[in-house]
VOLONU-394456 format. One record per residue (C-alpha): x, y, z; residue number from 1. Coordinates in nm, 2 decimals. Layout:
N
ATOM      px      py      pz  pos
ATOM       X       Y       Z  NUM
...
This chain:
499
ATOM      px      py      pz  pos
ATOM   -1.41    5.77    0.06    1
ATOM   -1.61    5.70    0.36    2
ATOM   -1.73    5.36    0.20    3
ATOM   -1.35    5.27    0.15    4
ATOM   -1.24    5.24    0.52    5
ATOM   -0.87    5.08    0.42    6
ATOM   -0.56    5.09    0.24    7
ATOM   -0.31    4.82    0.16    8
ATOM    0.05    4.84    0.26    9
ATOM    0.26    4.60    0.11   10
ATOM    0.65    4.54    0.12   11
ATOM    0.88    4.30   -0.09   12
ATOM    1.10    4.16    0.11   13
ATOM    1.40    4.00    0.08   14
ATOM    1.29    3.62    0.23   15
ATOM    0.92    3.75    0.12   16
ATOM    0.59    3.99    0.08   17
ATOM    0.37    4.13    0.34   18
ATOM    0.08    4.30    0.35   19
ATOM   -0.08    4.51    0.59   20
ATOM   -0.46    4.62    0.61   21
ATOM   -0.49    4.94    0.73   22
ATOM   -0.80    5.14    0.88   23
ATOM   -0.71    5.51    0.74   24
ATOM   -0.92    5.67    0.99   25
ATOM   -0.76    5.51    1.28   26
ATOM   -0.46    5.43    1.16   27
ATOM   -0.50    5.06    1.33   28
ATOM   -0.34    4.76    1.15   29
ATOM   -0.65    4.52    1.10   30
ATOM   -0.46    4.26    0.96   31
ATOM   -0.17    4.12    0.77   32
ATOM   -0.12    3.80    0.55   33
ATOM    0.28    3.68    0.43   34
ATOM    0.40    3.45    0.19   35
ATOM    0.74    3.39    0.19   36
ATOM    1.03    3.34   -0.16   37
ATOM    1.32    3.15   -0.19   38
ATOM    1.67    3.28   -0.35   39
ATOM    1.88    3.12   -0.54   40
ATOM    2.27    3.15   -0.55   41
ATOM    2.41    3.02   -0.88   42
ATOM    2.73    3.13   -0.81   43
ATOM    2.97    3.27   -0.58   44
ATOM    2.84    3.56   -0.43   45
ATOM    2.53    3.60   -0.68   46
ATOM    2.17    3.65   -0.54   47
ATOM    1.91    3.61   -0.78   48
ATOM    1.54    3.56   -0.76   49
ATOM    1.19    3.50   -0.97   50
ATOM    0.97    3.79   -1.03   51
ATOM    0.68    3.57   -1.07   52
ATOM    0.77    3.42   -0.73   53
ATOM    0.72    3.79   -0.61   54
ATOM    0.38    3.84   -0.78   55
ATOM    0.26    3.49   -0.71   56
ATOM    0.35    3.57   -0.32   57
ATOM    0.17    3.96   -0.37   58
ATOM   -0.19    3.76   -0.48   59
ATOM   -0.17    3.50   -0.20   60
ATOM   -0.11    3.78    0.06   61
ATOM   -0.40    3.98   -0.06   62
ATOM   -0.65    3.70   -0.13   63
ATOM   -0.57    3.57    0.22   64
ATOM   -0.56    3.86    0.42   65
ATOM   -0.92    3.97    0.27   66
ATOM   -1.04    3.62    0.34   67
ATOM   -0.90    3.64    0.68   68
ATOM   -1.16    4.00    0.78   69
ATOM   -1.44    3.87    0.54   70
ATOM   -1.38    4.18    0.29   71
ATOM   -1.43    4.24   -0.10   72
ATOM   -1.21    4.44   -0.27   73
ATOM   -1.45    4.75   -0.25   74
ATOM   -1.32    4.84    0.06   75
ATOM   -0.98    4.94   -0.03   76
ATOM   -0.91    5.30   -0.08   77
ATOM   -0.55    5.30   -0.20   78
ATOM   -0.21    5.09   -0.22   79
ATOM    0.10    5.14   -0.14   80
ATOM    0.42    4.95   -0.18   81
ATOM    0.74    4.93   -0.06   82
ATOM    1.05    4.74   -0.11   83
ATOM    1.38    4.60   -0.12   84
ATOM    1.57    4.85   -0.31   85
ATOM    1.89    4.82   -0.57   86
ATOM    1.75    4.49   -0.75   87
ATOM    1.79    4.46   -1.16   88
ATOM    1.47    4.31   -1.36   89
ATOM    1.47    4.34   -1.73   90
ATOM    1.21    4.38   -1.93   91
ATOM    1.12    4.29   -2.32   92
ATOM    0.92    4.46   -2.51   93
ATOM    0.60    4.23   -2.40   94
ATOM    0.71    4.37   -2.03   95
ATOM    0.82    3.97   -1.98   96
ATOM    1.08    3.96   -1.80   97
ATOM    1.40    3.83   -1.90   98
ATOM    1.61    3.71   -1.66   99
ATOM    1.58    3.63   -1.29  100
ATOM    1.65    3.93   -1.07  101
ATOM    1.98    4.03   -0.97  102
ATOM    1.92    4.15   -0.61  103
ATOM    2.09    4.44   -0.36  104
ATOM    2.33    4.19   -0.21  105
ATOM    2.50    4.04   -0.47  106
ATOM    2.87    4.07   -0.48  107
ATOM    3.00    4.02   -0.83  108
ATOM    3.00    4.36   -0.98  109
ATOM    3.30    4.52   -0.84  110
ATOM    3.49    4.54   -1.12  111
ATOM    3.20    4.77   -1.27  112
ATOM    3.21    4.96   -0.97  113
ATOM    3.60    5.00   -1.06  114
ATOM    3.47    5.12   -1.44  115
ATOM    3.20    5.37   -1.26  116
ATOM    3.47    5.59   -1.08  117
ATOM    3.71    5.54   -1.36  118
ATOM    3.45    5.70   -1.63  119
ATOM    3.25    5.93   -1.40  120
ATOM    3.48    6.04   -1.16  121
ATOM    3.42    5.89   -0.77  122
ATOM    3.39    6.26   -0.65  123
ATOM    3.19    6.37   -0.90  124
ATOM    2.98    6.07   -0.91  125
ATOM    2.95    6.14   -0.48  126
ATOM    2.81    6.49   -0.59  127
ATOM    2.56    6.42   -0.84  128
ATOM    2.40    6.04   -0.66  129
ATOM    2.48    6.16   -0.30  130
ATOM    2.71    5.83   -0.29  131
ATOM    3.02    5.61   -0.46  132
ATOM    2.93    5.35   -0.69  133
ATOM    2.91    5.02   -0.46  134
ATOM    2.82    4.64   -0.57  135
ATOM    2.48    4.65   -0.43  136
ATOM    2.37    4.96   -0.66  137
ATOM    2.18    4.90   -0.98  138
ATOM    2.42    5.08   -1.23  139
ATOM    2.68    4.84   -1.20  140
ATOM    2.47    4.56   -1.23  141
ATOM    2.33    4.73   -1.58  142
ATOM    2.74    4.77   -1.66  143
ATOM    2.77    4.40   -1.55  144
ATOM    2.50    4.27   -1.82  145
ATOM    2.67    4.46   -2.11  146
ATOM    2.97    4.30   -2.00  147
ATOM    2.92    3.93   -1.92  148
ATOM    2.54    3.90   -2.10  149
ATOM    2.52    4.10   -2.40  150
ATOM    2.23    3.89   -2.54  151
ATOM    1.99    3.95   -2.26  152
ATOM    2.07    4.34   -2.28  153
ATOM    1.98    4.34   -2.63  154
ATOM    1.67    4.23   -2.60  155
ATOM    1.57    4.48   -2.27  156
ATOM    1.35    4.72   -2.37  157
ATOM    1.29    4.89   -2.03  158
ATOM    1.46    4.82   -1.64  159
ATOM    1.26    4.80   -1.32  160
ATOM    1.32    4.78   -0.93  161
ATOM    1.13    4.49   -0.73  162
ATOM    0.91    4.67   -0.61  163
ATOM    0.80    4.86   -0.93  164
ATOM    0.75    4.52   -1.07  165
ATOM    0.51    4.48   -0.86  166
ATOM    0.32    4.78   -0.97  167
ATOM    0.36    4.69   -1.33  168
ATOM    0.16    4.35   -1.25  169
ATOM   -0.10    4.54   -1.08  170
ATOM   -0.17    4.85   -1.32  171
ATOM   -0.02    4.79   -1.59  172
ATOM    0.17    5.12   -1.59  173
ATOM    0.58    5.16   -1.56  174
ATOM    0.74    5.37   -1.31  175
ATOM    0.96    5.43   -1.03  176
ATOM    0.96    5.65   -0.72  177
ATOM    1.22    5.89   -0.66  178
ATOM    1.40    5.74   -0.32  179
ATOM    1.43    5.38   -0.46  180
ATOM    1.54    5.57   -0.82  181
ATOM    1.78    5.73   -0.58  182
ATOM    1.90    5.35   -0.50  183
ATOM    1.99    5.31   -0.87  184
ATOM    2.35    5.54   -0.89  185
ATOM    2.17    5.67   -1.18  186
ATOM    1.94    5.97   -1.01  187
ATOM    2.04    6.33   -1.01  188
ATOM    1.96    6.34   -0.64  189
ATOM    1.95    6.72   -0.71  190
ATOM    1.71    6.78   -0.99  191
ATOM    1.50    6.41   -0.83  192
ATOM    1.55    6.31   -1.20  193
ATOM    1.73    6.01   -1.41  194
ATOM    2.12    6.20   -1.50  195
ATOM    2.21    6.22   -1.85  196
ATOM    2.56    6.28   -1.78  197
ATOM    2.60    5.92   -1.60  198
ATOM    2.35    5.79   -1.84  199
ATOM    2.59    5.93   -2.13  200
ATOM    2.88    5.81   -1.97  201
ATOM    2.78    5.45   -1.89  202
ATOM    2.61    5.39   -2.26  203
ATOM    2.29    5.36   -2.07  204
ATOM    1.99    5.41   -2.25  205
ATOM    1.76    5.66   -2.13  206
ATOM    1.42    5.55   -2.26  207
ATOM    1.49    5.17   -2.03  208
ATOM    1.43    5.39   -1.78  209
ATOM    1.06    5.47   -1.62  210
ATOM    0.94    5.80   -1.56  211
ATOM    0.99    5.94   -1.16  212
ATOM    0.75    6.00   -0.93  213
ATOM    0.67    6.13   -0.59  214
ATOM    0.62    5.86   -0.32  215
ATOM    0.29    6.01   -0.27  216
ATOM    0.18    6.03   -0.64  217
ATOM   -0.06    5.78   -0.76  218
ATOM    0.15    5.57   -1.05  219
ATOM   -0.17    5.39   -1.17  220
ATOM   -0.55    5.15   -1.12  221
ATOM   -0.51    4.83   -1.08  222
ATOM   -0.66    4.66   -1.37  223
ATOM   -0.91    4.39   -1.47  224
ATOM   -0.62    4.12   -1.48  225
ATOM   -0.47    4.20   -1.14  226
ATOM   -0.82    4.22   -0.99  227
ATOM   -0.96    3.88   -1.11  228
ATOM   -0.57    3.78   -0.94  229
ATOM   -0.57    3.95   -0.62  230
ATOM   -0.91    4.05   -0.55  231
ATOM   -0.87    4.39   -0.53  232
ATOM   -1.14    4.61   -0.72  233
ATOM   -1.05    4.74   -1.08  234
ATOM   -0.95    5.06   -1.05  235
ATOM   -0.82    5.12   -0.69  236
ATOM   -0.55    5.33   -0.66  237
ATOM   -0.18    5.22   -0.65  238
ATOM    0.06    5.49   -0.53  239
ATOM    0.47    5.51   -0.64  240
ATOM    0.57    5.36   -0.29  241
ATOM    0.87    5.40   -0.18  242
ATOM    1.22    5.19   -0.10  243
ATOM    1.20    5.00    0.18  244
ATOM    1.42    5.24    0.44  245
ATOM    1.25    5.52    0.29  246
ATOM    0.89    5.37    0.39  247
ATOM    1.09    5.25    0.66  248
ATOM    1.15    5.63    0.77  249
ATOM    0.82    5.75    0.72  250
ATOM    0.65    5.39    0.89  251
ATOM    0.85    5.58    1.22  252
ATOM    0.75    5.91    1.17  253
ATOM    1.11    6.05    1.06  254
ATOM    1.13    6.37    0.86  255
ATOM    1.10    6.74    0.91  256
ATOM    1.24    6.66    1.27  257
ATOM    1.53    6.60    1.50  258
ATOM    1.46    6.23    1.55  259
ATOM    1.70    5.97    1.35  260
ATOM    1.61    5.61    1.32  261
ATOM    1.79    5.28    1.42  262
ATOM    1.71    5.00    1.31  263
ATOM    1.86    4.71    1.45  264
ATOM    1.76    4.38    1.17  265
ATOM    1.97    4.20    1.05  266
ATOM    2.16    4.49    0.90  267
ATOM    2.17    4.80    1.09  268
ATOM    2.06    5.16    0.96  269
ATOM    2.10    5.47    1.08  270
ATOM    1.83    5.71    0.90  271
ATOM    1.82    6.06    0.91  272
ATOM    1.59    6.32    0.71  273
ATOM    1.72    6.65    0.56  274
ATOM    1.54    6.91    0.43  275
ATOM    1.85    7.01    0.22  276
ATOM    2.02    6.80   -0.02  277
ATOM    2.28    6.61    0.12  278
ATOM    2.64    6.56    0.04  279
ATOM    2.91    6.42    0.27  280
ATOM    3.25    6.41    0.01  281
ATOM    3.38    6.12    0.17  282
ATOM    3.10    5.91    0.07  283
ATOM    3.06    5.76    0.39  284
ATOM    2.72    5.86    0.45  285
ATOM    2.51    5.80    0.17  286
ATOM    2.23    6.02    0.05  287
ATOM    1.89    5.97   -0.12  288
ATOM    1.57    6.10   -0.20  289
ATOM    1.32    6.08    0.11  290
ATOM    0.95    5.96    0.02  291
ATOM    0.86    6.32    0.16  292
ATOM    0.80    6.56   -0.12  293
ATOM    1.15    6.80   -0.13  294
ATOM    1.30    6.58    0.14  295
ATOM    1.59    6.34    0.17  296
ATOM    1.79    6.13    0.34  297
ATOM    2.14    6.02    0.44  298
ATOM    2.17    5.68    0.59  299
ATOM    2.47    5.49    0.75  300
ATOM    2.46    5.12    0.73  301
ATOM    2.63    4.82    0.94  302
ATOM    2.63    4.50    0.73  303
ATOM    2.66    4.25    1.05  304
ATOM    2.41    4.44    1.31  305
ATOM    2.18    4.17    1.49  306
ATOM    2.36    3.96    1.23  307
ATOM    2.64    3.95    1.48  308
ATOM    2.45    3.90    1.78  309
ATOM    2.26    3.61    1.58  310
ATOM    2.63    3.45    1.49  311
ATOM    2.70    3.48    1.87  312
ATOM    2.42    3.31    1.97  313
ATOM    2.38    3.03    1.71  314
ATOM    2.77    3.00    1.74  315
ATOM    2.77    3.02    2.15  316
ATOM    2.45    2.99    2.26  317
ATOM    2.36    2.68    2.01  318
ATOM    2.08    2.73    1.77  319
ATOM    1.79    2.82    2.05  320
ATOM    1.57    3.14    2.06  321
ATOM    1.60    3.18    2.46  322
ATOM    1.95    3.23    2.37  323
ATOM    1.92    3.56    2.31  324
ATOM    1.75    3.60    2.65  325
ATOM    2.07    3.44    2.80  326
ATOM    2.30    3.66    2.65  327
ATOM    2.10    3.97    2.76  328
ATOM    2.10    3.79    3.08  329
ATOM    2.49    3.77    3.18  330
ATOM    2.54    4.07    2.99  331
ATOM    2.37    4.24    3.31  332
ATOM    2.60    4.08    3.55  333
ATOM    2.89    4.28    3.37  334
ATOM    3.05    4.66    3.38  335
ATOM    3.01    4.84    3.11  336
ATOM    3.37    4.82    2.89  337
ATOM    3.38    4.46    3.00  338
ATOM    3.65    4.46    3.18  339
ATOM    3.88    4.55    2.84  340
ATOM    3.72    4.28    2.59  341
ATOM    3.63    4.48    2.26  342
ATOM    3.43    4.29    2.01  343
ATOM    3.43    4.45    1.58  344
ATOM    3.12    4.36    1.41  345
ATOM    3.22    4.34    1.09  346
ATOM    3.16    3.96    1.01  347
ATOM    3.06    4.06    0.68  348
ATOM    3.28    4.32    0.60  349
ATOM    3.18    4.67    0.70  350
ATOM    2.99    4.99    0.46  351
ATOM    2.96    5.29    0.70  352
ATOM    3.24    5.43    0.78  353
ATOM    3.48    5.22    0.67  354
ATOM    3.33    5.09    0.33  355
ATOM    3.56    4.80    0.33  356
ATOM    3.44    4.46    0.20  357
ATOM    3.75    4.32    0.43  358
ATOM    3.70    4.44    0.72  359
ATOM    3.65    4.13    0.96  360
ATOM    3.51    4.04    1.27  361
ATOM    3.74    4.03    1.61  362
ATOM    3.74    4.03    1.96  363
ATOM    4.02    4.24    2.13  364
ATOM    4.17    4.27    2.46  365
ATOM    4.06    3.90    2.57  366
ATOM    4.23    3.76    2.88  367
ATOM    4.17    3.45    3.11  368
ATOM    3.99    3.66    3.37  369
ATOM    3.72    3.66    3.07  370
ATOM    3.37    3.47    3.10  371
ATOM    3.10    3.39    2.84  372
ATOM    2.87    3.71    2.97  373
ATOM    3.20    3.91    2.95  374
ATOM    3.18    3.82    2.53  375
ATOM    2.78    3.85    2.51  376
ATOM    2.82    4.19    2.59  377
ATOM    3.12    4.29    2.41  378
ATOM    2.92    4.21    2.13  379
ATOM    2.60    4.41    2.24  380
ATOM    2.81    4.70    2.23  381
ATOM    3.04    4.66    1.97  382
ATOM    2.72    4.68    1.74  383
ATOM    2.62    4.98    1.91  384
ATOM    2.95    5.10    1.89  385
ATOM    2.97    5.12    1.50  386
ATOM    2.61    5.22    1.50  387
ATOM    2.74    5.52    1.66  388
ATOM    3.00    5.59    1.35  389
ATOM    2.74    5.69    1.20  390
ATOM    2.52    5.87    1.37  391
ATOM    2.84    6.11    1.48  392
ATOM    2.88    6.11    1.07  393
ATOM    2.56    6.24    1.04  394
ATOM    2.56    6.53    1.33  395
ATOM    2.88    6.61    1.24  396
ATOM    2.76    6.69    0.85  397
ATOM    2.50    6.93    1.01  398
ATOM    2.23    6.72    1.15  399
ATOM    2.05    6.83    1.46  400
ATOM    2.01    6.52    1.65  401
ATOM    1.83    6.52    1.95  402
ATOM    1.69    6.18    1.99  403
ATOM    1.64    5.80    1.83  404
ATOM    1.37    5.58    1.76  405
ATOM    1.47    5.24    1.75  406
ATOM    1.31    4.98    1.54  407
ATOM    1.36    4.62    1.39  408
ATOM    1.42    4.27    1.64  409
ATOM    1.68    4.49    1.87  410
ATOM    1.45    4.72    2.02  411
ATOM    1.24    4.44    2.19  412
ATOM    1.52    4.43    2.49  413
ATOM    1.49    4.76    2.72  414
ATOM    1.81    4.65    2.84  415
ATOM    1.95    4.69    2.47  416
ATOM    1.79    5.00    2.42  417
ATOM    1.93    5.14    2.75  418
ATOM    2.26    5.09    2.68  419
ATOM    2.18    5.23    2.32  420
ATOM    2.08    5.54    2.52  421
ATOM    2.40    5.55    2.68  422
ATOM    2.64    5.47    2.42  423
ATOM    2.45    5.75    2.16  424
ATOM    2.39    6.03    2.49  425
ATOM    2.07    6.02    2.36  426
ATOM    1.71    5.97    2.46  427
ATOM    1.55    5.63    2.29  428
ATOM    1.23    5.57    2.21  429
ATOM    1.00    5.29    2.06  430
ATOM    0.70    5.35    1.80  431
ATOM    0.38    5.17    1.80  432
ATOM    0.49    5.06    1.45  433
ATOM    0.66    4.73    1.38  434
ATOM    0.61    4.63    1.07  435
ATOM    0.77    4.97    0.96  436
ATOM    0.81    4.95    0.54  437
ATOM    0.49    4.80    0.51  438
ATOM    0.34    5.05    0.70  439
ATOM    0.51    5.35    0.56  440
ATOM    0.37    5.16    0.23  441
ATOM    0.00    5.23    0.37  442
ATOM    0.09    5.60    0.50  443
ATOM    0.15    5.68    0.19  444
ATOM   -0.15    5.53    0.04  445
ATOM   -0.36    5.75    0.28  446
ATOM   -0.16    6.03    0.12  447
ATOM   -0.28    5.93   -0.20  448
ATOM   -0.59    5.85   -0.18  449
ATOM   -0.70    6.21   -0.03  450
ATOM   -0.68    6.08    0.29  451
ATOM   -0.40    6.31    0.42  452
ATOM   -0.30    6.61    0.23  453
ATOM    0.07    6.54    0.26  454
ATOM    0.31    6.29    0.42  455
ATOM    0.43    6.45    0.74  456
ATOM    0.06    6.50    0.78  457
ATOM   -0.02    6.11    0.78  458
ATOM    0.29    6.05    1.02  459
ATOM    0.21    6.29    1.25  460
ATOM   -0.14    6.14    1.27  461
ATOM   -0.09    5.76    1.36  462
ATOM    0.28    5.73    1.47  463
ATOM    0.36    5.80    1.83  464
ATOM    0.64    5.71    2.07  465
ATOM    0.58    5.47    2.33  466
ATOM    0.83    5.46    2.57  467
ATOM    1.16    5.71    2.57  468
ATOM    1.52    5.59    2.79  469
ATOM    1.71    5.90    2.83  470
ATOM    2.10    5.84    2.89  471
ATOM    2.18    5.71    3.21  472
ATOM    2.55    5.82    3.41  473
ATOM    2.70    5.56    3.19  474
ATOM    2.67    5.76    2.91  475
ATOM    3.03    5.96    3.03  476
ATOM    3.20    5.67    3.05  477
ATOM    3.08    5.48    2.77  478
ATOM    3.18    5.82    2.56  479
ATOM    3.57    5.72    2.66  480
ATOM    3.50    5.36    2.54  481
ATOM    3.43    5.43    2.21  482
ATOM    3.73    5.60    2.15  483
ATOM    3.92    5.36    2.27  484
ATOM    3.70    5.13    2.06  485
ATOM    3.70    5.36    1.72  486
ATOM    4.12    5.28    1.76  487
ATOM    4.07    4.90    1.67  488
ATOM    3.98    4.95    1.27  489
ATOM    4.26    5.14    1.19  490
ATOM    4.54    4.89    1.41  491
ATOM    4.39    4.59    1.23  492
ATOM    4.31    4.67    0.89  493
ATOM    4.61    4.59    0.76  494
ATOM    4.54    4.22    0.90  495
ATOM    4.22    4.21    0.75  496
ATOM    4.37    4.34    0.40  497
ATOM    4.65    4.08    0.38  498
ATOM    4.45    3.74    0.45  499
């Protein structure tokens, strides 16, 4: 192993791949290449895109970030992947695929999602996938091709997630890890195995299905094909990989701890590890299977995180990156509460802990005394607001949460993070990890290629806090705000709902 210094991390993305070389010894990034894919929207709330877009991007990304440190493929020990989760490829027989990919956001399968409680049970289909069927799950979109493309079914002969894909092109071999599998509304998250009962009860065939791995487990070599593509040496390594909040979690060092994640993209999640499988009946928090052997987690998601703070900006601020550093700028120069201006960030509708694709957007409580600065920091904290839904959803279901690491664009601003701190009442820290999937992607390619004997074992190695805020003596007052704040959902829902 000594003469194979590096692994590959590499995560498909939603807007595109990247890969990150990886020294497993130190644990430094070396280097990263990109490549970027397009979507395409043929319809009303459909989001598709090209396999081959992804692979083409994958080779690219590899040939270029090995040009970039003047390496062969010889030095790479292992790969790992990681990726957006939920997406539908089918497969012939041939392993060609089919049809372009129906992807995690994509809105038009509620009507299967209606047919998934109706034939399973929404309680019972809570207990055995940790979660309520939901549009961007894979088993409706299966439920959605028997309906509306019979043809295409017919000729599938097995069903992958992005970033298994991937792993086909590069060994060869089908198969899918057990935290994206989890993704699918098809996993026993129990047993970590594919559910005959749903399968039984959806007309699913079993045998489209891959066989289930550990994140850890290595799923195949990359063969002679992918080599001569990529440039990677017959017969490296690949590992299962993991969904992309999964790697995400372990790329931050969460599990077997007290920590919880934030991560504050576009989206906003709110990760937290359990060594015991989860189960919240109201299906507000959603569980999965962890890429930590007998592990999961239960995550809380805001659809409109910095995607609110973006619309504010590009909306208010005009279409200018030092926006965001004016917002964060007058937001100083205001109390915290803002004087009684309330801001809901659900632009997009809302999934945690409302689930409620009609939830809207609104400021509250506006008045003339209000200035811009007054509105640029409603909105910092009405995103932290809802982020803390969740995470009192998550210690309230048993969790013992004593601090959060905050990732993604958000946790640049230590202004941000401080009022984070105070809004949570908890200390929150940074990681010297940013490019957190793709680097939970090489972790676990350390784990498999004998580097590390388990997961927590690589985390605990290379992942390390860099700077904590504990709460400040806002944090009392901020607690009465967001009661007052938590009051606005309920009083305008009915709005929302008759628009």
């Amino acid at each position: 192993m000594a003469d194979k210094p590096h692994v590959l991390g590499i995560d498909l993305g939603t807007g595109g791949i990247r890969v990150l070389l990886v020294d497993q010894y130190t644990g430094d990034i070396i280097g990263s290449a990109s490549s970027d894919h397009s979507t395409s929207t043929p319809n009303h709330g459909w989001s598709e895109q090209d396999p081959e877009d992804w692979w083409r991007g994958c080779c690219s990304a590899i040939r270029t970030l090995l040009d970039q440190q003047d390496l062969d493929g010889g030095s790479i020990a292992a790969v790992g992947l990681s990726g957006q989760m939920h997406g539908l490829i089918l497969l012939d027989e041939r392993d060609a695929v089919i049809r372009p990919a129906i992807l995690w956001n994509d809105q038009r399968t509620t009507h299967e999602c209606d047919l998934m409680h109706e034939w399973i049970g929404r309680d019972r289909l809570i207990e055995l996938t940790g979660k309520p069927a939901m549009t961007s799950f894979t088993a409706p979109k299966i439920l959605w091709m028997m309906n509306h493309d019979a043809e295409a079914l017919a000729r599938t002969h097995s069903i992958l997630l992005p970033k298994d894909h991937l792993r086909l092109r590069l060994t060869g071999e089908r198969a899918m890890d057990v935290s994206d599998a989890s993704g699918t509304s098809l996993l026993d998250l129990g047993t970590r195995q594919w559910s005959s009962e749903i399968l039984e009860r959806l007309h699913i065939e079993a045998n489209w299905l891959p066989p289930i791995l550990e994140s850890q487990d290595i799923a195949g070599t990359v063969t002679h094909d992918a080599a001569a593509a990529t440039g990677l040496q017959p017969g490296t390594p690949v590992v299962a990989g993991a969904g992309d909040q999964a790697a995400g979690g372990v790329g931050c060092g969460i599990g077997g701890g007290s920590a919880v994640s934030v991560n504050l993209g576009t989206s906003g999640v709110v990760f937290a590890d359990s060594r015991q499988r989860p189960h919240d009946p109201t299906g507000a928090l959603h569980g999965y299977c962890h890429a930590i052997c007998g592990e999961w987690h239960v995550m809380g998601v805001m659809l409109s995180a910095g995607g609110s703070l973006k619309w504010y900006r590009d909306t208010f601020e005009g279409d200018d990156p030092a926006g965001f550093d004016r917002i964060i700028d007058g937001a100083r120069t205001i109390r915290p509460g803002c004087d009684g201006l309330d801001f809901l960030p659900y632009l997009t509708g809302e999934r945690t802990p409302h689930a409620d694709p009609m939830a809207r957007g609104a400021f509250v409580g506006m008045t003339n005394q209000h200035q811009r600065a007054h509105f640029g920091r409603a909105v910092l904290e009405g995103i932290l607001f809802g982020l803390k839904d969740s995470l009192d959803l998550i210690r309230q279901s048993g969790q013992d949460v004593r601090s959060v690491r905050m990732t993604g664009g958000g946790a640049r601003s230590s202004f941000w993070r401080q009022m984070a701190a105070d809004i949570f009442n908890l200390p929150v820290s940074t990681v010297n990890v940013t490019d957190g999937s793709a680097y939970g992607a090489a972790l676990l390619a350390m784990v498999g290629s004998g580097r590390f004997q388990d997961v927590p074992e690589a985390m605990n190695a290379f992942v390390q806090e860099t700077s904590t805020l504990p709460p400040s003596h806002d944090a009392q007052l901020y607690g009465d705000l967001h009661e007052r704040w938590k009051e606005l959902y309920p009083a305008l829902a009915p709005a929302f709902h008759d628009r």
